[in-house]
TIRO-749679 format. One record per residue (C-alpha): residue number from 0; residue in one letter; x, y, z. Coordinates in steps of 0.2 Angstrom, whole numbers. Example, Ala and Ser with C-alpha at 12.3 -4.5 7.8 and 13.67 -1.06 7.14 Angstrom:
BEGIN
   kollo   guse       x       y       z
       0      a      62     -22      39
       1      s      68      -5      36
end
This chain:
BEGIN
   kollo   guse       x       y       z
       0      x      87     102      82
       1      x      90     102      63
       2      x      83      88      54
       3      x      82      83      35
       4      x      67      88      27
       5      x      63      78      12
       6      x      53      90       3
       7      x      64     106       5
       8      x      78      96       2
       9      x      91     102      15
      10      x      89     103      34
      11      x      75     113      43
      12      x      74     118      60
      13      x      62     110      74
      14      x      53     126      78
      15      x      35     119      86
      16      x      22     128      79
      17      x      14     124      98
      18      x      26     132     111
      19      x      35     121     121
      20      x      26     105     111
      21      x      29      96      95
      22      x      17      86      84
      23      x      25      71      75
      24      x      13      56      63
      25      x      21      42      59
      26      x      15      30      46
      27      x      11      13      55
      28      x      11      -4      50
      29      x      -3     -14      41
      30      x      -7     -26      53
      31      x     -11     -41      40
      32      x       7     -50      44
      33      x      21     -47      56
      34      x      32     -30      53
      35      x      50     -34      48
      36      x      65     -27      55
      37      x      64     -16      41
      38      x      49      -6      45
      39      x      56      -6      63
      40      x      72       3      58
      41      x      60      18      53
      42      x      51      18      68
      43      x      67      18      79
      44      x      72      33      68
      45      x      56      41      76
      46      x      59      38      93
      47      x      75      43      94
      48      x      68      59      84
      49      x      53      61      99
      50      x      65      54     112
      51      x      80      69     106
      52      x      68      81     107
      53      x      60      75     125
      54      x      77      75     132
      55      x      79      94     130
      56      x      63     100     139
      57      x      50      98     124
      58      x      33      90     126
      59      x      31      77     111
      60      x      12      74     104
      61      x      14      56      96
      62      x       2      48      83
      63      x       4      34      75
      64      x      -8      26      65
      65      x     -13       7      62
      66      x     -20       1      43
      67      x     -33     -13      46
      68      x     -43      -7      33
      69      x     -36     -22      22
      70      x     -29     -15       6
      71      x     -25     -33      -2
      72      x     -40     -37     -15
      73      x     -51     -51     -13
      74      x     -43     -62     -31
      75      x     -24     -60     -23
      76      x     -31     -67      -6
      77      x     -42     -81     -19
      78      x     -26     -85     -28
      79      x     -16     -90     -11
      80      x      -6     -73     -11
      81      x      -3     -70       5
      82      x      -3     -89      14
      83      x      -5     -81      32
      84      x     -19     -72      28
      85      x     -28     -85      18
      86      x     -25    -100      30
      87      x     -31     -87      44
      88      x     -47     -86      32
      89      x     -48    -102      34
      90      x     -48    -106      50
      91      x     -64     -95      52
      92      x     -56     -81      59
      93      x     -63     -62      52
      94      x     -52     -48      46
      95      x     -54     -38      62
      96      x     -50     -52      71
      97      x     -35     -54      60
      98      x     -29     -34      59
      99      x     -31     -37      81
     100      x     -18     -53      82
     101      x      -4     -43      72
     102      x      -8     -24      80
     103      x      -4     -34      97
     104      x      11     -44      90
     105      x      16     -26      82
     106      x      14     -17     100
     107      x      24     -31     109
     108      x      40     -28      95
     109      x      38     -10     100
     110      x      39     -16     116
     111      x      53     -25     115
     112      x      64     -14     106
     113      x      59       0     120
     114      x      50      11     107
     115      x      41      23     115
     116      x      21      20     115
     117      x      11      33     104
     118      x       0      43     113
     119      x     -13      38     100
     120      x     -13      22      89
     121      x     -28      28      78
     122      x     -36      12      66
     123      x     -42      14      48
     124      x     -59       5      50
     125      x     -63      20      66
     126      x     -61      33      54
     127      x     -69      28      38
     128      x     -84      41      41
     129      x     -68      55      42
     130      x     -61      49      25
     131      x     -76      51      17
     132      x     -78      68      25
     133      x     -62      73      15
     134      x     -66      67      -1
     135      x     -79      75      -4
     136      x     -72      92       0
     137      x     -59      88     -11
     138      x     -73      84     -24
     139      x     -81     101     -19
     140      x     -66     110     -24
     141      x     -64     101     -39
     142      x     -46      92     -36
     143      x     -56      75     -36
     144      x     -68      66     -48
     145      x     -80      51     -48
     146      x     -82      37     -59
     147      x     -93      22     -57
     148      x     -92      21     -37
     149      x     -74      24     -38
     150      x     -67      42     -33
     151      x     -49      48     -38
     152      x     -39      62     -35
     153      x     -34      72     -50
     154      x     -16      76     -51
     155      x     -16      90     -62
     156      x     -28     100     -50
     157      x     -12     101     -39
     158      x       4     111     -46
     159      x      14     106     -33
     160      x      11      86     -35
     161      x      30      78     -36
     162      x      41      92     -26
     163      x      45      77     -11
     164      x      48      64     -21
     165      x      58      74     -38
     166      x      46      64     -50
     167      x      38      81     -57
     168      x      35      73     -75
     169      x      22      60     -83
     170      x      35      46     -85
     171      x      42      47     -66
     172      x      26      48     -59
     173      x      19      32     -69
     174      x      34      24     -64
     175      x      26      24     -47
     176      x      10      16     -53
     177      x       8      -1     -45
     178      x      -7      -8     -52
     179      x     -12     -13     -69
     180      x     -20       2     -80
     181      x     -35       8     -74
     182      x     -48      12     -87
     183      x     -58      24     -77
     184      x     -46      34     -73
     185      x     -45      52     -84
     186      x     -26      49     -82
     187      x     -15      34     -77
     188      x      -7      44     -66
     189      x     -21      50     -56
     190      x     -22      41     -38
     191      x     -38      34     -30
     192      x     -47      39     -15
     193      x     -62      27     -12
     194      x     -63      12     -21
     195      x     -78       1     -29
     196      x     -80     -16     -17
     197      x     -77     -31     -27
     198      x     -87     -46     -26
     199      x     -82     -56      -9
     200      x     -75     -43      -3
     201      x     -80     -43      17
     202      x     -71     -27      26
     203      x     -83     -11      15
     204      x     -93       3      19
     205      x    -109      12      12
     206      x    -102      29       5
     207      x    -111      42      -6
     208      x    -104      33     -19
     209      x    -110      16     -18
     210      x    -101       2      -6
     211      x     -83       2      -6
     212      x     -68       6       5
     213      x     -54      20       6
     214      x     -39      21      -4
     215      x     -21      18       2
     216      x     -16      36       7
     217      x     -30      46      13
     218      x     -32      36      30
     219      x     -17      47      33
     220      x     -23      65      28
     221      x     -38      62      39
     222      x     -30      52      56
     223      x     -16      65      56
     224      x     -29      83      53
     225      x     -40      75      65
     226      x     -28      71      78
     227      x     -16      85      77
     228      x     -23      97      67
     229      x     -23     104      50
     230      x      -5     110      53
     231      x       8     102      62
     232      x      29     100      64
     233      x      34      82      57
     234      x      28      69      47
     235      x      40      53      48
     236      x      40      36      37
     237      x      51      26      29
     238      x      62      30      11
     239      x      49      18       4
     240      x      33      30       7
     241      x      40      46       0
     242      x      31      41     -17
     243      x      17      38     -20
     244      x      12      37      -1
     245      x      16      52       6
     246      x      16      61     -12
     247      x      -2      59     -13
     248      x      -4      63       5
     249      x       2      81       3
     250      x     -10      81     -13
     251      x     -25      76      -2
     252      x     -21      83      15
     253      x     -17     103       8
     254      x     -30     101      -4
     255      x     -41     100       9
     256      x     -36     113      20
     257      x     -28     126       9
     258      x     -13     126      14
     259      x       5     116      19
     260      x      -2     102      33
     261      x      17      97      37
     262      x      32     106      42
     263      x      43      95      41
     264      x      45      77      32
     265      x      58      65      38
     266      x      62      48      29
     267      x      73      36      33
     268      x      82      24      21
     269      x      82       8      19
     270      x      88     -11      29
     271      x      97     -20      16
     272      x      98     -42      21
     273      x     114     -48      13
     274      x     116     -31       3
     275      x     100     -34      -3
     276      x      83     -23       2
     277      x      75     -29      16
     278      x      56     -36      11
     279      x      45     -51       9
     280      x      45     -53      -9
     281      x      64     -56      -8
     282      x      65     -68       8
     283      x      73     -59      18
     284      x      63     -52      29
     285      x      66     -55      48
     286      x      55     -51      62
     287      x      59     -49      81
     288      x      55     -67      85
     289      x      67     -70      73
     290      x      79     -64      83
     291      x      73     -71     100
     292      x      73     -87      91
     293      x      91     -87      92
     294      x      92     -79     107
     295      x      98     -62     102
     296      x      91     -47     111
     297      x      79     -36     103
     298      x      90     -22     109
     299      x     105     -28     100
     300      x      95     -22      83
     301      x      92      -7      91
     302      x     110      -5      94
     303      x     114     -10      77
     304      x     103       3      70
     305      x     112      19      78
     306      x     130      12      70
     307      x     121      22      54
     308      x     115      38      49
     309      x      96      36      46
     310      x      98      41      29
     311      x     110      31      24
     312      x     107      14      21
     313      x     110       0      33
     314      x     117     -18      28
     315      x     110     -31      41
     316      x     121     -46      42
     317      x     120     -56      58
     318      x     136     -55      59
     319      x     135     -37      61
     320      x     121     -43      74
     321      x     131     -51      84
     322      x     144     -37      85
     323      x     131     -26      89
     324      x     124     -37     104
     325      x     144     -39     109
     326      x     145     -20     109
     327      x     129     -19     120
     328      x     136     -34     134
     329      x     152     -24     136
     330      x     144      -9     139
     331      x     129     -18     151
     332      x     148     -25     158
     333      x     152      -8     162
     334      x     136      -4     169
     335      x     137     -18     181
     336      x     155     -12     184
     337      x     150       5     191
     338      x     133      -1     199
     339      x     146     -10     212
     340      x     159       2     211
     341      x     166      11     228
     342      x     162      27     228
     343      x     175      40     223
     344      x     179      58     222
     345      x     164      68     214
     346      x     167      77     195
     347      x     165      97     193
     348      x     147      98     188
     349      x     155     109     175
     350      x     161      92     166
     351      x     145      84     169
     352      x     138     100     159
     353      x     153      98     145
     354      x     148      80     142
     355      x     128      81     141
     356      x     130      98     130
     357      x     143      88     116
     358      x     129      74     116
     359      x     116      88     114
     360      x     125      92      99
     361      x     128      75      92
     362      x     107      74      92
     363      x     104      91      86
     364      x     116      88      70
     365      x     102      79      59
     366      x     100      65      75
     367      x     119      61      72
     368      x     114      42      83
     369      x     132      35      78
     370      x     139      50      85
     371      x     129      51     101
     372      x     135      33     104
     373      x     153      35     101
     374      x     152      50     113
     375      x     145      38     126
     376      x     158      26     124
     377      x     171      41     124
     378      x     163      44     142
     379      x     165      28     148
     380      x     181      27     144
     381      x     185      44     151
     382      x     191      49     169
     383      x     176      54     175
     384      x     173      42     191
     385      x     162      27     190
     386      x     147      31     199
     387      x     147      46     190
     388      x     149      38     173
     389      x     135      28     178
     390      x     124      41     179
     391      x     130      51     166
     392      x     124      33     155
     393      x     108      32     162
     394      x     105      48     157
     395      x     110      46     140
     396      x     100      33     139
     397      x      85      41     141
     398      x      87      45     120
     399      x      98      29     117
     400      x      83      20     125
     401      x      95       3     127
     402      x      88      -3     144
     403      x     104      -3     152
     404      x      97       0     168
     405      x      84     -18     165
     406      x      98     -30     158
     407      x      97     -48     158
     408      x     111     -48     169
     409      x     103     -38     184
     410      x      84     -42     183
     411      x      80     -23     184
     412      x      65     -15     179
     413      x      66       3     169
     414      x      55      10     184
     415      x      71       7     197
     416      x      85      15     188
     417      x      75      33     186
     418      x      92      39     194
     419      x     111      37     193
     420      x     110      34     213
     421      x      99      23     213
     422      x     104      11     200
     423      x     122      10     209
     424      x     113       5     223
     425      x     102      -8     214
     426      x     117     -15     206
     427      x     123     -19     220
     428      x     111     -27     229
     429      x     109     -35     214
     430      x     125     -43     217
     431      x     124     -48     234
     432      x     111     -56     229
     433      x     119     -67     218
     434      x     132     -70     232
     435      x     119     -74     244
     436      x     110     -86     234
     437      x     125     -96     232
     438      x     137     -96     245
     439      x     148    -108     237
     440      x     148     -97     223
     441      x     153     -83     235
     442      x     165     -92     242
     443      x     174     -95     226
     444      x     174     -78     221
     445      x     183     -73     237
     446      x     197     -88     235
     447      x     200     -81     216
     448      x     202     -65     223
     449      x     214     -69     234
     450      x     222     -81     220
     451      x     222     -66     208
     452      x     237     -56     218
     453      x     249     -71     214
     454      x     244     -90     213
     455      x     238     -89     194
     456      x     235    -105     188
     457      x     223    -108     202
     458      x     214     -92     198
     459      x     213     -97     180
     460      x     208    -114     185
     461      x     195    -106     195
     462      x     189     -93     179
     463      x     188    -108     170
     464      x     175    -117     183
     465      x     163    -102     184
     466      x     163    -102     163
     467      x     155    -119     163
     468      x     145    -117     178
     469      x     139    -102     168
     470      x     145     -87     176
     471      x     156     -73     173
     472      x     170     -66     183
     473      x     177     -49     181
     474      x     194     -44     191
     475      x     191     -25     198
     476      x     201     -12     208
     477      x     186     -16     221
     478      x     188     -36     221
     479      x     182     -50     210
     480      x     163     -53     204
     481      x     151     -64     196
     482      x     137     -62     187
     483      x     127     -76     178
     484      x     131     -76     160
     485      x     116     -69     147
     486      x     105     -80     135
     487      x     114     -73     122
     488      x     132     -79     130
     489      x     125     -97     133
     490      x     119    -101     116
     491      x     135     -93     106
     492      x     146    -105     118
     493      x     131    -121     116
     494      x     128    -119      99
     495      x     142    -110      87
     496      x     133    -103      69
     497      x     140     -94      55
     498      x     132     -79      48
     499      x     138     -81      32
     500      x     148     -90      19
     501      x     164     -80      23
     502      x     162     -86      40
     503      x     166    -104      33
     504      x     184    -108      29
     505      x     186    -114      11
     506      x     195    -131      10
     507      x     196    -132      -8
     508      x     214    -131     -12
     509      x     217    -145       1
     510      x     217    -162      -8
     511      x     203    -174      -7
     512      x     198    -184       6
     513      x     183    -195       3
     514      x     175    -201     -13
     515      x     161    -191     -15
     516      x     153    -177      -6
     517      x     134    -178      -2
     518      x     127    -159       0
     519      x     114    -155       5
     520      x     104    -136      10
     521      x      91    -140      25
     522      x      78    -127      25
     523      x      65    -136      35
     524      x      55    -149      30
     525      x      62    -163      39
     526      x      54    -177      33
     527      x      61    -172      16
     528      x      78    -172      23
     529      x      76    -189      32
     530      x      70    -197      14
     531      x      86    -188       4
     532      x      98    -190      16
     533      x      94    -209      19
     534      x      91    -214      -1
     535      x     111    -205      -5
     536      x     120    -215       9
     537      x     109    -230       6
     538      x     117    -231     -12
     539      x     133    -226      -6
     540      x     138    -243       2
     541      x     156    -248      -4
     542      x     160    -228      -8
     543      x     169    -217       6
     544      x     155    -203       7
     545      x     152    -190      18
     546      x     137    -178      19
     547      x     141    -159      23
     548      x     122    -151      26
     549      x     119    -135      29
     550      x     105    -132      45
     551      x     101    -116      33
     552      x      91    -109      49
     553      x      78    -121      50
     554      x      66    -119      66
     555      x      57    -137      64
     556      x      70    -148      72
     557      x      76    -152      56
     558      x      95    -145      64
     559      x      94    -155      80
     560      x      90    -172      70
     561      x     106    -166      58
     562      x     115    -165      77
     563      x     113    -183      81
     564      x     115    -191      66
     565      x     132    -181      67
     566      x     135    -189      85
     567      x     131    -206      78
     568      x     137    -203      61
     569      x     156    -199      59
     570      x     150    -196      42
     571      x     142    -182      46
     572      x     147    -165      46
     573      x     135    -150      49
     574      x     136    -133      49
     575      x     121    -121      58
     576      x     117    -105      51
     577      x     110     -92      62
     578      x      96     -87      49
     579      x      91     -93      31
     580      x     105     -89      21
     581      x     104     -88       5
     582      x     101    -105      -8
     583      x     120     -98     -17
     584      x     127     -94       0
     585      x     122    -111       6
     586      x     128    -120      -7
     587      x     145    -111      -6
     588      x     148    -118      12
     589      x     146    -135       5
     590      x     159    -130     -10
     591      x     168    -123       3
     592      x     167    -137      14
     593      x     168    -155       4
     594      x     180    -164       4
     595      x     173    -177     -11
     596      x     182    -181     -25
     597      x     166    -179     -35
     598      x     153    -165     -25
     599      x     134    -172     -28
     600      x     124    -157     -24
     601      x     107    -163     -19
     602      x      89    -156     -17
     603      x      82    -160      -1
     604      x      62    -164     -13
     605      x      73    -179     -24
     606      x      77    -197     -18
     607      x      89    -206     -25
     608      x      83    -224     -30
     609      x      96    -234     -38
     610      x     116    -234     -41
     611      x     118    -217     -45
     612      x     137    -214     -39
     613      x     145    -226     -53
     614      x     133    -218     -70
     615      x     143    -202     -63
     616      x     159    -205     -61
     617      x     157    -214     -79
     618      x     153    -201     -86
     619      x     165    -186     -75
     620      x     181    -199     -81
     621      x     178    -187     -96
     622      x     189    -173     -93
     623      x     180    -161    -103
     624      x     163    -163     -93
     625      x     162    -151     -81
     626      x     143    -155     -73
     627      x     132    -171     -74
     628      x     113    -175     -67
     629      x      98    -181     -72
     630      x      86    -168     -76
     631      x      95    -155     -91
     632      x      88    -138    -101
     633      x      89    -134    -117
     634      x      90    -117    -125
     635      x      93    -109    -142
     636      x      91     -90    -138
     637      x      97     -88    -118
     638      x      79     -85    -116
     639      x      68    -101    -117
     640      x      75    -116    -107
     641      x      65    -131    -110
     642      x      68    -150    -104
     643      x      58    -159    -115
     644      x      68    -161    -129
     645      x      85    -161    -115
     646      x      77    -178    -108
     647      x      74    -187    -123
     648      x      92    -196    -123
     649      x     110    -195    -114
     650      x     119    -180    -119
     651      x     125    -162    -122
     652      x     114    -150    -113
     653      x     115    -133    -108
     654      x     111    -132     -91
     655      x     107    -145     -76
     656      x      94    -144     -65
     657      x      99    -140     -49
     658      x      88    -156     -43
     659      x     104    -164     -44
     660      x     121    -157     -48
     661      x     137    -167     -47
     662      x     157    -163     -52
     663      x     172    -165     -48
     664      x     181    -155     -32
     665      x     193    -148     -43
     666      x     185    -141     -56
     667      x     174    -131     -45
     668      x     190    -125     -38
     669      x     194    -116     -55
     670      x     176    -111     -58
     671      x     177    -103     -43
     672      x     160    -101     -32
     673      x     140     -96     -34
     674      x     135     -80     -36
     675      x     129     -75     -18
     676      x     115     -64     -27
     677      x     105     -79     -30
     678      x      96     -79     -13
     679      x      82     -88     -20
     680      x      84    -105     -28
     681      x      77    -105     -48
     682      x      88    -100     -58
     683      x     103    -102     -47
     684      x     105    -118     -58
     685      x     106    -112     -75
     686      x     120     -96     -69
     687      x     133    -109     -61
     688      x     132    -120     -75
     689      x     135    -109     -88
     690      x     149    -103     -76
     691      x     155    -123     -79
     692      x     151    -118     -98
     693      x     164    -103     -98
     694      x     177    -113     -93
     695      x     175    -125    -108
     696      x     166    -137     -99
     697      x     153    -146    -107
     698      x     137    -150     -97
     699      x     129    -166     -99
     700      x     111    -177     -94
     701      x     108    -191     -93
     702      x      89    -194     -89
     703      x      91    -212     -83
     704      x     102    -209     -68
     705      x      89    -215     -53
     706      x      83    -202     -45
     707      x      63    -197     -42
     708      x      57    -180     -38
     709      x      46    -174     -24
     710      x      33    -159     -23
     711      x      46    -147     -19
     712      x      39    -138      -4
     713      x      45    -124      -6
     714      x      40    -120     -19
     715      x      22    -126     -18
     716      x      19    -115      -4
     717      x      22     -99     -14
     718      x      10     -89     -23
     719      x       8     -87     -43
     720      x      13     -69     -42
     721      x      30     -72     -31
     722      x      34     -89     -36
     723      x      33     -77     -55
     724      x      41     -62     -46
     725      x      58     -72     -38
     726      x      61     -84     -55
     727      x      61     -70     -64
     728      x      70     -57     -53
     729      x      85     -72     -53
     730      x      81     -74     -74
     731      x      88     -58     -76
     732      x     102     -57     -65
     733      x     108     -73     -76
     734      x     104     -64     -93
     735      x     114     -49     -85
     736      x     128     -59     -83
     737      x     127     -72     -99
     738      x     115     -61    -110
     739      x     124     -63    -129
     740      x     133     -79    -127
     741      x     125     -88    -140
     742      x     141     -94    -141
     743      x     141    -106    -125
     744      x     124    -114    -131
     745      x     123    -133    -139
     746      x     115    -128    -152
     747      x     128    -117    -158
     748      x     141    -130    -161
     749      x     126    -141    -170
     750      x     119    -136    -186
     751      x     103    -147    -183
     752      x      99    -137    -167
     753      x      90    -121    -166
     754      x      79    -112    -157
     755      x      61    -115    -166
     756      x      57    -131    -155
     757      x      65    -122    -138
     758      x      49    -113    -130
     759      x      42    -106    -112
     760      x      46     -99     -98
     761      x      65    -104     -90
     762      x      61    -118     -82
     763      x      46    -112     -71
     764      x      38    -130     -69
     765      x      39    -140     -53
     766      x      36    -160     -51
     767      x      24    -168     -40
end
């Protein structure tokens, strides 16, 4: 096998420097929340990597460690952070007891994604005593220095410090710095190996220098030297660890030996959400019980993952999700196709040797995954016989690693299907048992059989009755069959959910059709929705009004309640989304959707508490008003909005709130819609009116429209730094796109306006 090797740059030969066996370390999770899909994509790269290598006769020696020495400092956890872990705190429970909850829930996504178990899962806090055993070599050899109970590694003392990453001079490697400076450091760029304990701090250690705990790379260079020894064949982790992770690893880890530690690194790149990088800080993170939550199979990710080159990056939409879980039930469908197959001629063991030496050579080509899978498929649809094909799949599988032999559909275990034979053999009585159970059921199978050579609208009719008694019958050279239909297969029939925006016809250029349109983004928090919902169409008495809500993935009933108002409601419509799409995204299925002469985009946190529909449509008669509510921002330098100054009296304003945000239909049709970069919700506001602005509109606020606000929730429940770290991520993609248009601004068309008395942040405040 040849596989990428991040620090030469090019491919490398797997060449164990073991005969017959090969070392692999993998970089494991930090078990103080749940891994995303994300870090699992890495770690399905490993196993097919382990599980490639295994297929052709090689003895794989698997270590992968677990982080629970808790890197996070003890003022993020006192300034609410990380909500999981502080409400964990809370509730009395320890650190350890902590890092044990999310090692378990790591080990069951393993688990359920059929990665292969480690042979050693080695924790952080069982190897302190190790770590401390190579600093201070390191400190012997002069590459590592103290200072005030804090040990760091210096940087200069190793020549080869930047060759994996390319950052070889100062500027690239402080780019990588992720803390504030350091003043006890000799340079900034120098990386720390044990820390001073901070006050409060439970999880520390005594050391020679003083109580403290390790840094946040050398738990690696002493797990992997211990457990596989100072030199060994592949080092995997994600794109995200080359630097300063695994930089710093090679600094420590050859330091302390003398020589190269790794043969091999291997990286893969990243999981993108929506086109967007897959991590907490930009919610859009998902987890496996994610995906079980909308009953998609774990394996359906795994499936989705071999579509790319690890090294590529992947785009993760649920709708390429569900192609993928598709893709996976036509090819459990062919499995179950074969299992109950008759047995036919057999195939030249020459082909059989054709087939498995092309897919040897799909995995030796830089574990080409895309290209192993489209040579299984080519093999099914080849015409080799079926029970030979089924074995033939079964073996494959052994690196695909899909379970096909433990589908939902046959209620198999991995341990029956160790042979092609043997998994024919269990599918079929797999099936008789089916029939057996229902005798009716097999009754009717038999009729549609016989049906099927001529009398078609009774076999149709009969196709139609196993559907909705939840089976499905597949025509076959053989006869008829029926299998119960999956989870999966039940809950796209029961309860249909767009993926995304473009999934949502647009009905914009059709003419209107109602008054006004109520919209409203559900993200949870039902009893906010109950109160917003209820105060718009209590004040819309008299008004043809509809409300179009987005279920925007909610898990807290608030979609089921949206569902029977719908039923009683015929003013309803909702539209579920199979995850939390984005805030623009969201709002673009309303845009899309409405039907309103005037669209009143609300908040789900506000409550409308008066006669707000006629103070709107007042002041939309105006032609050249392009967006009204309540709550307006100010701005003379694009920089600073403010809302003081905007709420002192009905007028011109540069941006509304998105609170509450109402137009007319068609203006938004020549607008056009949001920008679907926006996945959070601050600043979403401010980009789409001055897109109203561009078009000539004027924006206007009128502070005594009757409307109250609510602790938006949301919001409340983030932390200071990512509540910081998403307004101003969306602050800039709004200054990218309207940076230097003074020229849109209020106060450039009146000379009494200017930027003096316009101050703060953009609009980073939040009612109660």
């Amino acid at each position: 096998m040849k596989i990428y090797n991040t620090l030469t740059h090019g491919l490398s030969e797997v060449a164990p420097l073991k005969p017959g066996t090969v070392g692999i370390y993998t970089c494991g999770p930090t078990v103080y929340r749940d891994a995303h899909l994300g870090n699992f994509r890495s770690y399905l790269m490993t196993d097919w990597i382990r599980r490639a290598l295994e297929f052709q006769g090689l003895d794989v020696y698997h270590v992968k460690n677990i982080t629970d020495v808790g890197h996070m400092r003890q003022e993020m956890l006192d300034r609410g952070e990380d909500k999981v872990i502080a409400a964990a705190l809370a509730e009395g429970k320890t650190p350890e007891e902590i890092a044990r909850h999310y090692t378990e829930r790591f080990l069951s996504d393993e688990r359920k994604l059929n990665i292969e178990p480690a042979h050693v899962y080695p924790r952080a806090t069982d190897h302190v005593a190790d770590m401390i055993v190579v600093i201070e070599r390191l400190i012997e050899k002069g590459v590592a220095y103290e200072a005030k109970g804090n040990v760091y590694f210096d940087v200069d003392g190793f020549p080869s410090y930047g060759l994996l990453s390319g950052n070889v001079d100062e500027q690239g490697l402080l780019e990588g710095v992720r803390v504030d400076a350091d003043r006890l450091k000799r340079r900034q760029r120098d990386f720390a190996l044990w820390k001073a304990a901070e006050p409060g701090r439970e999880l520390r250690w005594d050391s020679p220098w003083g109580e403290g705990f390790p840094g946040w790379h050398i738990e690696c260079s002493a797990m992997s030297i211990k457990y596989l020894g100072e030199r060994f064949d592949i080092h995997t982790g994600g794109a995200d660890n080359v630097f300063p992770h695994h930089e710093d690893e090679i600094a420590q880890s050859d330091s302390f030996t003398g020589g190269p530690v790794v043969n091999t690194w291997v990286h893969g790149q990243h999981l993108l959400a929506d086109g967007v990088k897959m991590a907490k800080s930009a919610r859009n993170s998902f987890t496996v019980s994610d995906l079980e939550v909308k009953h998609v199979d774990p394996l359906a990710f795994r499936y989705l993952c071999m579509t790319a080159r690890y090294r590529t990056r992947l785009n993760f939409t649920f709708t390429s999700l569900k192609a993928a879980q598709r893709a996976l039930q036509r090819l459990r469908n062919r499995v179950w196709e074969w299992g109950s197959s008759p047995n036919g001629p057999e195939a030249a063991e020459e082909s059989r040797t054709q087939w498995e030496a092309r897919f040897i050579e799909r995995l030796n080509d830089n574990l080409d995954m895309p290209g192993a899978l489209a040579l299984t498929w080519e093999m099914a649809g080849s015409g080799l016989p079926g029970r030979i094909k089924l074995e033939m799949l079964c073996r494959f599988d052994r690196v695909l690693g899909l379970g096909l032999g433990s589908s939902p559909d046959t209620g198999a275990a991995p341990s029956e299907i160790s042979a092609g034979v043997k998994k024919r053999d269990l599918l079929r009585e797999k099936a008789r048992q089916h029939l057996a159970e229902l005798p009716e059921l097999g009754s009717s199978v038999a009729r549609r059989a016989q049906a099927a050579r001529g009398a078609y609208r009774e076999a149709d009719a009969l196709r139609d009755a196993f559907r909705t008694q939840g089976y499905v019958i597949q025509d076959t050279p053989a006869g008829a069959r029926a299998r119960p239909k999956s989870r999966w297969e039940r809950r796209q029939e029961s309860h249909p959910e767009v993926s995304s925006s473009a999934d949502v016809l647009s009905l914009l250029s059709q003419p209107d059709a109602v008054d006004v349109t109520i919209g409203v983004v559900a993200n949870g928090y039902l009893e906010d929705v109950e109160r917003c919902i209820g105060s718009a169409l209590r004040w819309a008495d008299g008004r043809r009004a509809e409300v179009v809500a987005v279920d925007n993935g909610a898990v807290d009933g608030t979609g089921a309640w949206l569902d029977d108002m719908a039923a009683e409601d015929d003013r309803f419509r909702v539209i579920h989304a199979d995850h939390r799409l984005g805030e623009a995204a969201a709002r673009n299925i309303v845009l899309k959707q409405g039907r309103g002469c005037t669209v009143l985009m609300l908040d789900t946190s506000v409550e409308i508490r008066g006669d707000l529909y006629g103070p709107i449509d007042e002041l939309l008669d105006d032609e050249g008003v392009g967006v009204v509510g309540p709550f307006g921002l100010r701005t003379g330098d694009l920089r600073h909005f403010h809302e003081d100054e905007a709420q002192a009296a009905k007028g011109d304003v540069d941006a509304i709130q998105s609170y509450c945000f109402a137009f007319r239909r068609k203006a938004a049709a020549g607008v056009g819609l949001m920008r679907e970069t926006f996945r959070f919700y601050r600043n979403l506001d401010l980009d789409y009116s001055f897109h109203f602005k561009d078009k000539g509109y004027r924006i206007v606020a009128d502070p005594g429209l009757p409307v109250r606000r609510h602790t938006h929730r949301a919001w409340a429940e983030l932390g200071e730094a990512e509540r910081d770290e998403l307004s101003r991520n969306n602050f800039r993609r709004f200054l990218r796109r309207w940076g230097g248009r003074e020229d849109l601004l209020v106060a450039s068309r009146d000379p009494h306006e200017g930027s003096d008395h316009l101050h703060g942040l953009p609009h980073t405040t939040a009612p109660d």
